[in-house]
N, CA, C and O atoms as a CHARMM CRD file, in Angstrom:
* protein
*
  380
    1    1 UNK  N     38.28100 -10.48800 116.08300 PROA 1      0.00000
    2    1 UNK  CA    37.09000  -9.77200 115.71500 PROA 1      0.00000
    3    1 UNK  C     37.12000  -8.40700 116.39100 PROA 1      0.00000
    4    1 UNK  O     37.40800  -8.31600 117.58400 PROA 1      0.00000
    5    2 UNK  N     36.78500  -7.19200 115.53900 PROA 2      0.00000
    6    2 UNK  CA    36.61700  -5.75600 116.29700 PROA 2      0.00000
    7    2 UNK  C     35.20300  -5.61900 116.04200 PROA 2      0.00000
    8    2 UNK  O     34.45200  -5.69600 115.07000 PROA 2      0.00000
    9    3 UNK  N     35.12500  -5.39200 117.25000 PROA 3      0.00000
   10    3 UNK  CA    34.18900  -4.37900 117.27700 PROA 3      0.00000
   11    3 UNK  C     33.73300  -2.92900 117.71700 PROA 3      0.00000
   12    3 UNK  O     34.31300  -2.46200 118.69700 PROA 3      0.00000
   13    4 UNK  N     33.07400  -2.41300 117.30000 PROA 4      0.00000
   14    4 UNK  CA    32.90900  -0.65800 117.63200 PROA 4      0.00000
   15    4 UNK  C     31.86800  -0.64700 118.42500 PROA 4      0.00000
   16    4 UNK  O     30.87400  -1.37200 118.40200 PROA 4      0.00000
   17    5 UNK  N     32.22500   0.45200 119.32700 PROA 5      0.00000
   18    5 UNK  CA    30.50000   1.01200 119.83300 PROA 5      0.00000
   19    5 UNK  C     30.79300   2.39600 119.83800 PROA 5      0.00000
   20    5 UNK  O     31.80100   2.97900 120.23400 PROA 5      0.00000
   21    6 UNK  N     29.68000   2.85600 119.30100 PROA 6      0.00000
   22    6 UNK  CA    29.64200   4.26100 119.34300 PROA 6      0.00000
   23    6 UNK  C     29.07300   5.06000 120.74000 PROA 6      0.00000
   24    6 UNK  O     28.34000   4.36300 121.44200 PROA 6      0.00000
   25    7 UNK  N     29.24400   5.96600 121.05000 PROA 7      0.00000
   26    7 UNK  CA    29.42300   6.63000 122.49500 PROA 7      0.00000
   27    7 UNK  C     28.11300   7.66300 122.29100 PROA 7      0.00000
   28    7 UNK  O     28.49600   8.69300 121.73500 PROA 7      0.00000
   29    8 UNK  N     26.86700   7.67400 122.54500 PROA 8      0.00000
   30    8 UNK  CA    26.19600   8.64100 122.25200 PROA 8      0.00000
   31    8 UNK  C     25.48200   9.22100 123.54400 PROA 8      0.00000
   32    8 UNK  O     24.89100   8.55400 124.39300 PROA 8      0.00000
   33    9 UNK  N     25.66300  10.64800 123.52100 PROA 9      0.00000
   34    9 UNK  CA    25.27600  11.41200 124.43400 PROA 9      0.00000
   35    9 UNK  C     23.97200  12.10400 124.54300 PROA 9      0.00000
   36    9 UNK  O     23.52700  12.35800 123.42400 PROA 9      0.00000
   37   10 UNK  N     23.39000  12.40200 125.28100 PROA 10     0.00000
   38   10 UNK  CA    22.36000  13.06700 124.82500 PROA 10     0.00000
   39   10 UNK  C     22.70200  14.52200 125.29600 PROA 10     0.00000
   40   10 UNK  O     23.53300  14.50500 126.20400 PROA 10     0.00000
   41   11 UNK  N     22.30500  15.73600 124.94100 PROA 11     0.00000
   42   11 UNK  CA    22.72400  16.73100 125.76200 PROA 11     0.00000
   43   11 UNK  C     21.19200  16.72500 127.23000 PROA 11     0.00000
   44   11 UNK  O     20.08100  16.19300 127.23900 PROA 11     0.00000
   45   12 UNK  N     21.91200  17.56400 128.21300 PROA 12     0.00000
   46   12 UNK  CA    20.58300  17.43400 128.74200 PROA 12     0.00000
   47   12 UNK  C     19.95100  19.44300 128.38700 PROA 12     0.00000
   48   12 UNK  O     20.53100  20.49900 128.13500 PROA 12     0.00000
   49   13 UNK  N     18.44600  18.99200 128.58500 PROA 13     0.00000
   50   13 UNK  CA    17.38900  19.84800 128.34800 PROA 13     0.00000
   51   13 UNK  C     18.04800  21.30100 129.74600 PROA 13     0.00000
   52   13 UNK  O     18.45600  21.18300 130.90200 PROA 13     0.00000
   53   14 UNK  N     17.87100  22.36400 128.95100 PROA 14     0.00000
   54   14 UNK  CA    18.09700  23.16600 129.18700 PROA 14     0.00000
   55   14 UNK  C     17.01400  23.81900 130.23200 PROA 14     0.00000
   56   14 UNK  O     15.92200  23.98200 129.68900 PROA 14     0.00000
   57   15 UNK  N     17.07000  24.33100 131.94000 PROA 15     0.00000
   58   15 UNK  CA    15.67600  24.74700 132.05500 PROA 15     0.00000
   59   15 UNK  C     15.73000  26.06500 131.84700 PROA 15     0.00000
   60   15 UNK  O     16.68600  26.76800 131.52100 PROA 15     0.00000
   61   16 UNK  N     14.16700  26.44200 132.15500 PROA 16     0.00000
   62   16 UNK  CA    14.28100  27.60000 131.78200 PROA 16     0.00000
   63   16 UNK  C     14.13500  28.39900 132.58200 PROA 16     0.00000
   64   16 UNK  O     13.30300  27.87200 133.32000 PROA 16     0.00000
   65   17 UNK  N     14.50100  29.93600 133.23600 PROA 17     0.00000
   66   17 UNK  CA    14.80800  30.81900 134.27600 PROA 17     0.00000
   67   17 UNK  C     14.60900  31.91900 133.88700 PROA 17     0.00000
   68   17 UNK  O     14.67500  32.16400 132.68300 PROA 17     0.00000
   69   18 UNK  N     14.24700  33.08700 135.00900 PROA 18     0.00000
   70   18 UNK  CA    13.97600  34.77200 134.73400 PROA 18     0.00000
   71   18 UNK  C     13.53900  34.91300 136.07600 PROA 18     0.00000
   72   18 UNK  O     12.72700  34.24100 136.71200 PROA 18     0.00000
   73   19 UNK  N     14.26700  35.97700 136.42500 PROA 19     0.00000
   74   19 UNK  CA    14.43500  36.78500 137.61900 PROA 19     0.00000
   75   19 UNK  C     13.31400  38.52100 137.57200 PROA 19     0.00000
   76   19 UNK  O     13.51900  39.38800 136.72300 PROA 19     0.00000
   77   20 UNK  N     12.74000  38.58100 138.14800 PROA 20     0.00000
   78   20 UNK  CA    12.09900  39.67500 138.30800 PROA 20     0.00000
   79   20 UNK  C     12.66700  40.90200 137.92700 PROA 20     0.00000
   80   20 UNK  O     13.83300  40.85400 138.31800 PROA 20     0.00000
   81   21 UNK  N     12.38100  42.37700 137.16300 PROA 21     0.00000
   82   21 UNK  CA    13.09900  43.25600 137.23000 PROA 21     0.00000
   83   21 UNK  C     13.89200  43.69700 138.92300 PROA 21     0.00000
   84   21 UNK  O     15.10400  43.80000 139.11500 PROA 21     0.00000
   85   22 UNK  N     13.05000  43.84700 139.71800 PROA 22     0.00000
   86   22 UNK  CA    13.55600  44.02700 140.62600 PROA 22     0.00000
   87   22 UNK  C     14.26800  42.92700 142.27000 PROA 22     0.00000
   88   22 UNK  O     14.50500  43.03500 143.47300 PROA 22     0.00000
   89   23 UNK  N     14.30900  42.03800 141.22500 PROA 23     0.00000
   90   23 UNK  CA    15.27100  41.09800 141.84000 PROA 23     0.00000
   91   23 UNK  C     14.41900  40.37600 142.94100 PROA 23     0.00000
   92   23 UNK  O     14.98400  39.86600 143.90900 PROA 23     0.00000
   93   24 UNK  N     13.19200  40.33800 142.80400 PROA 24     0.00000
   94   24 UNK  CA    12.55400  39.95700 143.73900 PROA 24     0.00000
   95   24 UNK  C     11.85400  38.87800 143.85300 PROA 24     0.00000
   96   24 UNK  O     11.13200  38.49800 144.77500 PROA 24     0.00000
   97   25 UNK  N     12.24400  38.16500 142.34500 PROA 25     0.00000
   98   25 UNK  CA    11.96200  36.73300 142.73200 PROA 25     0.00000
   99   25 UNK  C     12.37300  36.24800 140.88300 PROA 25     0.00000
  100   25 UNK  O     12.55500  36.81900 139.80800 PROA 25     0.00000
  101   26 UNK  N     12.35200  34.80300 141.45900 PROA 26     0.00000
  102   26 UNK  CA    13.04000  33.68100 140.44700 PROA 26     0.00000
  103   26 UNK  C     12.13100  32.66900 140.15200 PROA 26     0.00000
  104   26 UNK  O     11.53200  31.86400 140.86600 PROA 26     0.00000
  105   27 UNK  N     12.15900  32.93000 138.62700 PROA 27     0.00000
  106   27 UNK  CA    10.95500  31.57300 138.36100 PROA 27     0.00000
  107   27 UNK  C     11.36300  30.74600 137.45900 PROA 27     0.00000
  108   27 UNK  O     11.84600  31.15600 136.40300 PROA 27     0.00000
  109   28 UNK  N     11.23400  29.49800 137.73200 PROA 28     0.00000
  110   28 UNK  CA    12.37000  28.27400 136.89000 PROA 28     0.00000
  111   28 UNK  C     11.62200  26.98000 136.98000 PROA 28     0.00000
  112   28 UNK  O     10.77900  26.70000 137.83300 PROA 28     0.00000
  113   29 UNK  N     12.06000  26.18300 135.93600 PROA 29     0.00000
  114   29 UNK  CA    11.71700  24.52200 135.88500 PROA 29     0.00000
  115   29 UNK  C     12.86700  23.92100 135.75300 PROA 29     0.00000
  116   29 UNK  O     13.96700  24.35800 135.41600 PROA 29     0.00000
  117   30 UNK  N     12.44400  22.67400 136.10600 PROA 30     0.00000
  118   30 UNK  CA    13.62400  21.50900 135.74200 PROA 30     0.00000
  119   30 UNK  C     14.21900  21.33100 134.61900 PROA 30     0.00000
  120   30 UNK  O     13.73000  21.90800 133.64800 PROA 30     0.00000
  121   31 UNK  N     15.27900  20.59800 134.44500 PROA 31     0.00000
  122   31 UNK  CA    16.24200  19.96500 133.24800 PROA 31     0.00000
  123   31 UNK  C     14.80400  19.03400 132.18000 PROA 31     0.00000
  124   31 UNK  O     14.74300  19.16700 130.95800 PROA 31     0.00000
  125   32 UNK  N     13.95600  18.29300 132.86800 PROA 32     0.00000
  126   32 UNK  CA    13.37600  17.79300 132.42700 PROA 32     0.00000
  127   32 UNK  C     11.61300  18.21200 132.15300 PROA 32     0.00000
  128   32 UNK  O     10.60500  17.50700 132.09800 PROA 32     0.00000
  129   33 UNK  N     11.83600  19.65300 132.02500 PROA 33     0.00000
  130   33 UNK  CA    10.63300  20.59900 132.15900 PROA 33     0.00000
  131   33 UNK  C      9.32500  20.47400 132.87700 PROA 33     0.00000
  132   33 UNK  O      8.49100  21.37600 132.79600 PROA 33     0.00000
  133   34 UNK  N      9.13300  19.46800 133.52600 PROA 34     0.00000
  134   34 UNK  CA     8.12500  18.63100 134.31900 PROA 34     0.00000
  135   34 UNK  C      7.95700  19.44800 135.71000 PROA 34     0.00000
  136   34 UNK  O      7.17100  18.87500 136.46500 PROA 34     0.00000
  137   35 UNK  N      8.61400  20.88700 136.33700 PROA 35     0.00000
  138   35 UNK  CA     8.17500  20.87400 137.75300 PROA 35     0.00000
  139   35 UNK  C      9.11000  22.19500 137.56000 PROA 35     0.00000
  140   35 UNK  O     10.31600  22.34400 137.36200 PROA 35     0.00000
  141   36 UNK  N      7.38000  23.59500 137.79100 PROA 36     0.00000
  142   36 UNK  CA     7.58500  24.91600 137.72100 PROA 36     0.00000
  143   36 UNK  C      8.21800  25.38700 139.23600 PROA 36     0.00000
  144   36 UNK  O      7.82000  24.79000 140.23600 PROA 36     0.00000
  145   37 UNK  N      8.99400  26.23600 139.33000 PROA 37     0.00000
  146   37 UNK  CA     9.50900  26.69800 141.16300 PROA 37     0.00000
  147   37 UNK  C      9.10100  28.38700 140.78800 PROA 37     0.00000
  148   37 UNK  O      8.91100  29.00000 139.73800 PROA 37     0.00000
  149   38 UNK  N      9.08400  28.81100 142.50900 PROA 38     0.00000
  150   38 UNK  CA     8.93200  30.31600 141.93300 PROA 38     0.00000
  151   38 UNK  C     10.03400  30.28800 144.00300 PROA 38     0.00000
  152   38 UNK  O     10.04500  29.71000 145.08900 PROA 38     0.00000
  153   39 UNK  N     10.66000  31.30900 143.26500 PROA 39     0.00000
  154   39 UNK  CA    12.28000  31.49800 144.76200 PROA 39     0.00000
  155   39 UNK  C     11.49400  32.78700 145.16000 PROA 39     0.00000
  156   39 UNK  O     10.96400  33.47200 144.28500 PROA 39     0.00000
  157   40 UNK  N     11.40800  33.17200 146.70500 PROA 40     0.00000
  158   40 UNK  CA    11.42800  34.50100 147.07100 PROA 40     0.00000
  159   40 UNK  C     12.72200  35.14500 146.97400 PROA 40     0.00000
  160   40 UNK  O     13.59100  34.60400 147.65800 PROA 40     0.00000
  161   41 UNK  N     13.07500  36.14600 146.31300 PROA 41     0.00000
  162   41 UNK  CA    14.59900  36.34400 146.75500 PROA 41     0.00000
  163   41 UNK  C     14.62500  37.66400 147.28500 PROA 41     0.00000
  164   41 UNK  O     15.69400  38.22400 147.04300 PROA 41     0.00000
  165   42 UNK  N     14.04500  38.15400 147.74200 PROA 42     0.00000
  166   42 UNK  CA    14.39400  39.64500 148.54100 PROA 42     0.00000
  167   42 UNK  C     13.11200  39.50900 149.69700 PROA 42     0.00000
  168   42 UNK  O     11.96000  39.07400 149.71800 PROA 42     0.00000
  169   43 UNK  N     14.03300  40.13600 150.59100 PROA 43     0.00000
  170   43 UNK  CA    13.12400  40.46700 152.30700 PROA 43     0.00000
  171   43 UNK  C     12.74500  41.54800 152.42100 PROA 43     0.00000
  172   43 UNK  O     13.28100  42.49600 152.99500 PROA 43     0.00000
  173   44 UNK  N     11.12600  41.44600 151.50800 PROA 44     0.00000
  174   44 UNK  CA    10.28200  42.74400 151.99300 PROA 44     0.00000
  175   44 UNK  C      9.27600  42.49500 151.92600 PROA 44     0.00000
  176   44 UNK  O      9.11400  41.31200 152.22400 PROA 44     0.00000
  177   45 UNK  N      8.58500  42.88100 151.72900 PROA 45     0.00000
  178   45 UNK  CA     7.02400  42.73800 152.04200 PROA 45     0.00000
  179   45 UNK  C      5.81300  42.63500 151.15400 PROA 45     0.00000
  180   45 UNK  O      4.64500  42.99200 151.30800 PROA 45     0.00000
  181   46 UNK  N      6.64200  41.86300 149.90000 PROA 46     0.00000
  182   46 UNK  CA     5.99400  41.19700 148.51600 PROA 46     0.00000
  183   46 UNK  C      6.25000  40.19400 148.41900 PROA 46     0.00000
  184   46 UNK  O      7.33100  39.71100 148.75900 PROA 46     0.00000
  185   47 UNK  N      5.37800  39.64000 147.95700 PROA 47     0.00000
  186   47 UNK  CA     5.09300  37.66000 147.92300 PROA 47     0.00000
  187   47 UNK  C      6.04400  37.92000 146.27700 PROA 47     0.00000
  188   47 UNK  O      6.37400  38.93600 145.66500 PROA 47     0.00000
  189   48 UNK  N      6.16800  36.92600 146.10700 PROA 48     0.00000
  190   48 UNK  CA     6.79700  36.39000 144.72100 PROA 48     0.00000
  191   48 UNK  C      5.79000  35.41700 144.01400 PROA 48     0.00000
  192   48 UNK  O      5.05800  34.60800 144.58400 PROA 48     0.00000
  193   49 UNK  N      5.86300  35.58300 143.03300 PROA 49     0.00000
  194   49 UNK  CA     4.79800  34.90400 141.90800 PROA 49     0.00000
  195   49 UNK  C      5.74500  34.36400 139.96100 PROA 49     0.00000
  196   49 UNK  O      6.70300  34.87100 139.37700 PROA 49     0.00000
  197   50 UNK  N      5.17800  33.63200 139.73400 PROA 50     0.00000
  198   50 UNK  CA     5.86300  33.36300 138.33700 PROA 50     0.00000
  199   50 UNK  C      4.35200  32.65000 137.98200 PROA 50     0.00000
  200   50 UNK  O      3.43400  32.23500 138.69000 PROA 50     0.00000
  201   51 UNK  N      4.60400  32.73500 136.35800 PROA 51     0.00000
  202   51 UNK  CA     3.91900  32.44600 135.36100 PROA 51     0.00000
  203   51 UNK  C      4.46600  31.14900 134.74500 PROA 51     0.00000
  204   51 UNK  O      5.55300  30.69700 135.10500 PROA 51     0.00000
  205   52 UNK  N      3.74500  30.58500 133.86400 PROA 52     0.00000
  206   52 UNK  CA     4.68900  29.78800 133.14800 PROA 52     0.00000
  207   52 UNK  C      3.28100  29.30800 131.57400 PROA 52     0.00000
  208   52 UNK  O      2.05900  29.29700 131.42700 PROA 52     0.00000
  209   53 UNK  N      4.57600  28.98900 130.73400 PROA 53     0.00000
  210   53 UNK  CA     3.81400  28.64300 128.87200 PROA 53     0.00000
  211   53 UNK  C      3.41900  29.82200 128.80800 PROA 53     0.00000
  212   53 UNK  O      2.20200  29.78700 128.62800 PROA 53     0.00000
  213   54 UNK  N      3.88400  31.13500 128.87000 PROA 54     0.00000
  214   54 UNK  CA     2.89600  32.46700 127.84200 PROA 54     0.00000
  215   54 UNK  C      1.58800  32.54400 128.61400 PROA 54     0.00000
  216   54 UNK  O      0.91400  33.13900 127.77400 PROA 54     0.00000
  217   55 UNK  N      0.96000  32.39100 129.40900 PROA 55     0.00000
  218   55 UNK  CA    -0.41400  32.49000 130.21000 PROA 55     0.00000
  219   55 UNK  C     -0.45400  33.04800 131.55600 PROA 55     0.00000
  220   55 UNK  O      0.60800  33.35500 132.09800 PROA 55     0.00000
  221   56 UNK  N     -1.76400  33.24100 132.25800 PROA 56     0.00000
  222   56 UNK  CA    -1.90800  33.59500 133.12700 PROA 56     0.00000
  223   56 UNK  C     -1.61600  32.46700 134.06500 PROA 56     0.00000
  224   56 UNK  O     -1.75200  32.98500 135.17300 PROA 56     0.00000
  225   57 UNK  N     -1.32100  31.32800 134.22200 PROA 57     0.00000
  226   57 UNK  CA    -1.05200  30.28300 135.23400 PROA 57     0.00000
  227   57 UNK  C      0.07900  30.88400 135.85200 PROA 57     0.00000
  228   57 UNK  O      1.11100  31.33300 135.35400 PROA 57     0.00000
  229   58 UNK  N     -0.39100  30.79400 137.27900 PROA 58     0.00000
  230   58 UNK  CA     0.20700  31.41400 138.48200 PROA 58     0.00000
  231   58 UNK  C      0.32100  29.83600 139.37400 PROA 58     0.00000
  232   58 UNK  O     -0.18200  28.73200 139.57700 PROA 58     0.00000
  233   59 UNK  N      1.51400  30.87000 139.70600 PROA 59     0.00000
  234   59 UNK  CA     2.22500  29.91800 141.17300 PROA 59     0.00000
  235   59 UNK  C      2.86300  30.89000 142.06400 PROA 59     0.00000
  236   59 UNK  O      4.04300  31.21600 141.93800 PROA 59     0.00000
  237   60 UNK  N      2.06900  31.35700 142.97600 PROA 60     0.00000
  238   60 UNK  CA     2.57900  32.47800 144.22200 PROA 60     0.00000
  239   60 UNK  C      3.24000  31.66800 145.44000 PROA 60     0.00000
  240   60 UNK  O      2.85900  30.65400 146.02600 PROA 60     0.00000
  241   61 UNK  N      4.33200  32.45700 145.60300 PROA 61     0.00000
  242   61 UNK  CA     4.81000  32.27400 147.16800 PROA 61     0.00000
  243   61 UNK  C      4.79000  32.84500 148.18200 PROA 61     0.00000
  244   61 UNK  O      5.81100  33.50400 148.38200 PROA 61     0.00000
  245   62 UNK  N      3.99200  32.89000 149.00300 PROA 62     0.00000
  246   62 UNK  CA     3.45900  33.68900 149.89300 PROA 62     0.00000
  247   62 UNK  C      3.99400  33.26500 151.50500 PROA 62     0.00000
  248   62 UNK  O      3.44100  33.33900 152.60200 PROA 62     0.00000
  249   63 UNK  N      5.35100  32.78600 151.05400 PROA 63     0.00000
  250   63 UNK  CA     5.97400  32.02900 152.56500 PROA 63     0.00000
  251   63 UNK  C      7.20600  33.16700 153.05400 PROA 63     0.00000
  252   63 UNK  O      7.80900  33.45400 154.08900 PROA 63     0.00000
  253   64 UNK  N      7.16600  33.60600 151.63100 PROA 64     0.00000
  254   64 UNK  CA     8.50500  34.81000 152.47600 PROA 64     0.00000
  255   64 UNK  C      9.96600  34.49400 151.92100 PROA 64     0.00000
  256   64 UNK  O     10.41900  33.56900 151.24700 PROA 64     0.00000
  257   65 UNK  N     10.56600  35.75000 152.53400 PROA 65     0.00000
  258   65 UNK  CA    12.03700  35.40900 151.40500 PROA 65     0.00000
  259   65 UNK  C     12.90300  33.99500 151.89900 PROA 65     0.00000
  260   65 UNK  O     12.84500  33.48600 153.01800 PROA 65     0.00000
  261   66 UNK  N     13.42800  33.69000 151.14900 PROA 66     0.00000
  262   66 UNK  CA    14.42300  32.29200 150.91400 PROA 66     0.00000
  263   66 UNK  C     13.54200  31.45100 151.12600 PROA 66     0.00000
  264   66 UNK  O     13.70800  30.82700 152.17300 PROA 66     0.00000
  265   67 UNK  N     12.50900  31.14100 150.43600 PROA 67     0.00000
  266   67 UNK  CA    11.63500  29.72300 150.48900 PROA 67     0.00000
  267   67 UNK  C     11.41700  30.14500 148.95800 PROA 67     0.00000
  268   67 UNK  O     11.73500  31.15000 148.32200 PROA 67     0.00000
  269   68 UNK  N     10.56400  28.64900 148.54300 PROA 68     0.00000
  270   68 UNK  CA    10.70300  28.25400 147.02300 PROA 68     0.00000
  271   68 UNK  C      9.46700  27.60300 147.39100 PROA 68     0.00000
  272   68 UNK  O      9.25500  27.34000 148.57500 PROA 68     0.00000
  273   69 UNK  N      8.55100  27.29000 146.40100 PROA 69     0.00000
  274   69 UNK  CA     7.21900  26.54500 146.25400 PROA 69     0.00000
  275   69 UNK  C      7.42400  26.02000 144.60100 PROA 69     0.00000
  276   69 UNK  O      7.82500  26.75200 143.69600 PROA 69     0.00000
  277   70 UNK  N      7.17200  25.06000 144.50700 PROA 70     0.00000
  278   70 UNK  CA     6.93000  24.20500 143.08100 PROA 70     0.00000
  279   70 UNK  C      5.46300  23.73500 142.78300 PROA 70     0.00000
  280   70 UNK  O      4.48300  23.93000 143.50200 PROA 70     0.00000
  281   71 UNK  N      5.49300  23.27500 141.94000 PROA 71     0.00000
  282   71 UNK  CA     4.49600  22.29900 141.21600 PROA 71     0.00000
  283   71 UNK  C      4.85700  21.58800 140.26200 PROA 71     0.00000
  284   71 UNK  O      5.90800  21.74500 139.64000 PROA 71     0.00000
  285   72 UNK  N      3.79400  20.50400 139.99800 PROA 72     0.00000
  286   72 UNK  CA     3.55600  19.70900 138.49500 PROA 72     0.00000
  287   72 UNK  C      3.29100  20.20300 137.55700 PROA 72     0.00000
  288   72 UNK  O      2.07300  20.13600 137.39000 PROA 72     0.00000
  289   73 UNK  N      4.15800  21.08600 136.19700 PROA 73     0.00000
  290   73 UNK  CA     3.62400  21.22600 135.28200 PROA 73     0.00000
  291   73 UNK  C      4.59000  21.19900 134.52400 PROA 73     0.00000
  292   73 UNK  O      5.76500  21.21700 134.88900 PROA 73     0.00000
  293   74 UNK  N      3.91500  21.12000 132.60100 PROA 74     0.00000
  294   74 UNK  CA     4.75800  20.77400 131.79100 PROA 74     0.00000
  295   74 UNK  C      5.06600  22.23900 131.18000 PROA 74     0.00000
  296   74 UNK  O      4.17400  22.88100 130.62700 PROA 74     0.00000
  297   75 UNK  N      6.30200  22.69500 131.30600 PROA 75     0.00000
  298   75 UNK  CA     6.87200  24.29800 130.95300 PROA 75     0.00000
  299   75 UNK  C      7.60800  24.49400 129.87900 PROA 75     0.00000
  300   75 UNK  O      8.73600  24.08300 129.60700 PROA 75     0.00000
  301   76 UNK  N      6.95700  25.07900 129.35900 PROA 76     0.00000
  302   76 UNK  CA     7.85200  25.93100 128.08100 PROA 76     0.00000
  303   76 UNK  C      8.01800  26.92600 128.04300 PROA 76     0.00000
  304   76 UNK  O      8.56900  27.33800 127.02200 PROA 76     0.00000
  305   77 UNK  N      7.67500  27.85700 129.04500 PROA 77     0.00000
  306   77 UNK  CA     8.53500  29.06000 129.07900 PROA 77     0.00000
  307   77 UNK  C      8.39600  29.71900 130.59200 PROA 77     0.00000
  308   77 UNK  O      7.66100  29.09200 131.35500 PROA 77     0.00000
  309   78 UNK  N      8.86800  30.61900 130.97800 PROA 78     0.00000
  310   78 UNK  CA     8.45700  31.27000 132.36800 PROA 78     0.00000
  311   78 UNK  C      9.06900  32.68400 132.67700 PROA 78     0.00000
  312   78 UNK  O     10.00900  33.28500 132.15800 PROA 78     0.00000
  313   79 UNK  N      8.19700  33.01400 133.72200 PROA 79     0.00000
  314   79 UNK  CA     8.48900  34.62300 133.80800 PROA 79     0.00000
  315   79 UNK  C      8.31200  34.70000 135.51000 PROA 79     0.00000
  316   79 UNK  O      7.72000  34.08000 136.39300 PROA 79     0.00000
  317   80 UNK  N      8.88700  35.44600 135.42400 PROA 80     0.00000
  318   80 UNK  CA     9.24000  35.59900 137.54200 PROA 80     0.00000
  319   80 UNK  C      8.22700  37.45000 137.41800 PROA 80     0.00000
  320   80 UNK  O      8.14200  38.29400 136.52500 PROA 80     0.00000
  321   81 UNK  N      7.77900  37.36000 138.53200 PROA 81     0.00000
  322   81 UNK  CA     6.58600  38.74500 139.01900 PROA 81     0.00000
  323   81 UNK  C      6.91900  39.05800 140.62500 PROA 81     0.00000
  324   81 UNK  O      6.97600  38.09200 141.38600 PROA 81     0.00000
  325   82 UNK  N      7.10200  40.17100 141.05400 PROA 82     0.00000
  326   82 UNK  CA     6.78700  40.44700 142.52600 PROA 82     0.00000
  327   82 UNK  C      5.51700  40.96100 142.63200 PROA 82     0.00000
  328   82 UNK  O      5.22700  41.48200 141.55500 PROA 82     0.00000
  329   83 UNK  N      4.50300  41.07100 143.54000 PROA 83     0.00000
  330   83 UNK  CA     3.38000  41.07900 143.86100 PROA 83     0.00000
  331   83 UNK  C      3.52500  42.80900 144.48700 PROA 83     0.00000
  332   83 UNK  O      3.73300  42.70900 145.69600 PROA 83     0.00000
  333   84 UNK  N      3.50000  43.73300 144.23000 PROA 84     0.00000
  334   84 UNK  CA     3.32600  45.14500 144.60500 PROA 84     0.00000
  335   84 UNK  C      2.00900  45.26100 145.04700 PROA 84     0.00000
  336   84 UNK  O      1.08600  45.38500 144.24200 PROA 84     0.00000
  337   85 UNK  N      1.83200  45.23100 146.29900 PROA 85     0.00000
  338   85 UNK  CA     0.17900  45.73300 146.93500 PROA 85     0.00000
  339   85 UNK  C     -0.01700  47.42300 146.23300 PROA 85     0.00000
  340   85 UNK  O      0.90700  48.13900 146.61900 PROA 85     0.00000
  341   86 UNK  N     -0.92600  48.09400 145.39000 PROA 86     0.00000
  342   86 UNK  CA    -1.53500  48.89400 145.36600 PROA 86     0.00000
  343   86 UNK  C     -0.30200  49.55100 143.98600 PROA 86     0.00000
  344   86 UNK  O      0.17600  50.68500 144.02700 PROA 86     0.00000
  345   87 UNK  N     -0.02000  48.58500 142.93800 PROA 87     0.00000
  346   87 UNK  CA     0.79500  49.38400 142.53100 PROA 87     0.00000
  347   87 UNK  C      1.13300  48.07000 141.24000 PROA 87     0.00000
  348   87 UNK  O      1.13300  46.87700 141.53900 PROA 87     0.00000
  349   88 UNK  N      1.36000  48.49700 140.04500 PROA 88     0.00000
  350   88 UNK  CA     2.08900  47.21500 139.21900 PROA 88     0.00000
  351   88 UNK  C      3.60000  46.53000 139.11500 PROA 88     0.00000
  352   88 UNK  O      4.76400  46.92000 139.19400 PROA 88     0.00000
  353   89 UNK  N      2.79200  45.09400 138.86100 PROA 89     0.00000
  354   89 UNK  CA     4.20200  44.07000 139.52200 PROA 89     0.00000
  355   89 UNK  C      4.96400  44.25500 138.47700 PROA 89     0.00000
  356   89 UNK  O      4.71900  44.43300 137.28400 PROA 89     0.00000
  357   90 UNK  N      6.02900  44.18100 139.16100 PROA 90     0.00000
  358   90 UNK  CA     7.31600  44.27200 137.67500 PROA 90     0.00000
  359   90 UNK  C      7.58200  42.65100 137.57800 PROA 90     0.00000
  360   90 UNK  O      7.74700  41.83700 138.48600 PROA 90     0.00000
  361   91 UNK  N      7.56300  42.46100 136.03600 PROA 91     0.00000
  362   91 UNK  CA     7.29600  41.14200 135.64000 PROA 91     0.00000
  363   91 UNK  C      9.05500  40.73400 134.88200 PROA 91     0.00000
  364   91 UNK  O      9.47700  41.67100 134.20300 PROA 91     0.00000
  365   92 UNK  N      9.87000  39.68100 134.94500 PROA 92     0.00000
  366   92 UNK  CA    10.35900  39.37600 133.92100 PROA 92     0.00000
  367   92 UNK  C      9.76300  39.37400 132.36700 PROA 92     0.00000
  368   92 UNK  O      8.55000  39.51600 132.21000 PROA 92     0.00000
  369   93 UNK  N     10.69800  39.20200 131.15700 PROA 93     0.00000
  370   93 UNK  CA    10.35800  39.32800 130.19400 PROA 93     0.00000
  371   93 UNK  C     10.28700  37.52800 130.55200 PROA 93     0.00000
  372   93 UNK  O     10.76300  36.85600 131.46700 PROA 93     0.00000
  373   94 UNK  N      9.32900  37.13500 129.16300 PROA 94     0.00000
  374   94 UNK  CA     9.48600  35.49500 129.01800 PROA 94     0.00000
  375   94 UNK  C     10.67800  34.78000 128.80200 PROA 94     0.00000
  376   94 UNK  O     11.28500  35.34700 127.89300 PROA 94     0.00000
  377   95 UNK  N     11.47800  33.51200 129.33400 PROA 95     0.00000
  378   95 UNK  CA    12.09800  32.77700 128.62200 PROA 95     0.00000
  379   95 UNK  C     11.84500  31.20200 128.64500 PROA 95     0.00000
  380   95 UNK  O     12.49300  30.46200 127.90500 PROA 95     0.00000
């Protein structure tokens, strides 16, 4: 007797990521879109912030460069922001 089994993969879920124009921070979710992060990535004297789904929902990091803060949420898209005191934040475009 033969028998077959077929081998099926799933691909995994793509997350989604965008870096600030000025490199000053990284905003991303999981493989499984369930849990928004926002990265400080430059040492100066702006908090890092990201958006996420097309809206104003904020998630600031206000711990300083090389730290990361997350949450619970369900993401479909996101955008990374540095926080410019007295001046406008340069925002990623959405992805």
């Amino acid at each position: 007797m033969f028998v077959a089994f077929a081998a099926v993969s799933a691909s995994p879920a793509l997350a989604h990521s965008a870096v600030a124009p000025d490199s000053g921070s990284n905003a991303y979710d999981n493989s499984t879109h369930s849990r928004f992060y926002v990265y400080d990535m430059k040492a100066d004297s702006h908090s890092a912030y990201g958006n996420w789904n097309n809206t104003d929902n904020r998630l600031s990091n206000n711990s300083g460069y090389g730290t990361t803060v997350s949450k619970a949420a369900t993401v479909t898209a996101v955008r990374a922001c540095t926080d410019v005191q007295f001046a406008s934040d340069p925002c990623s475009n959405w992805n």
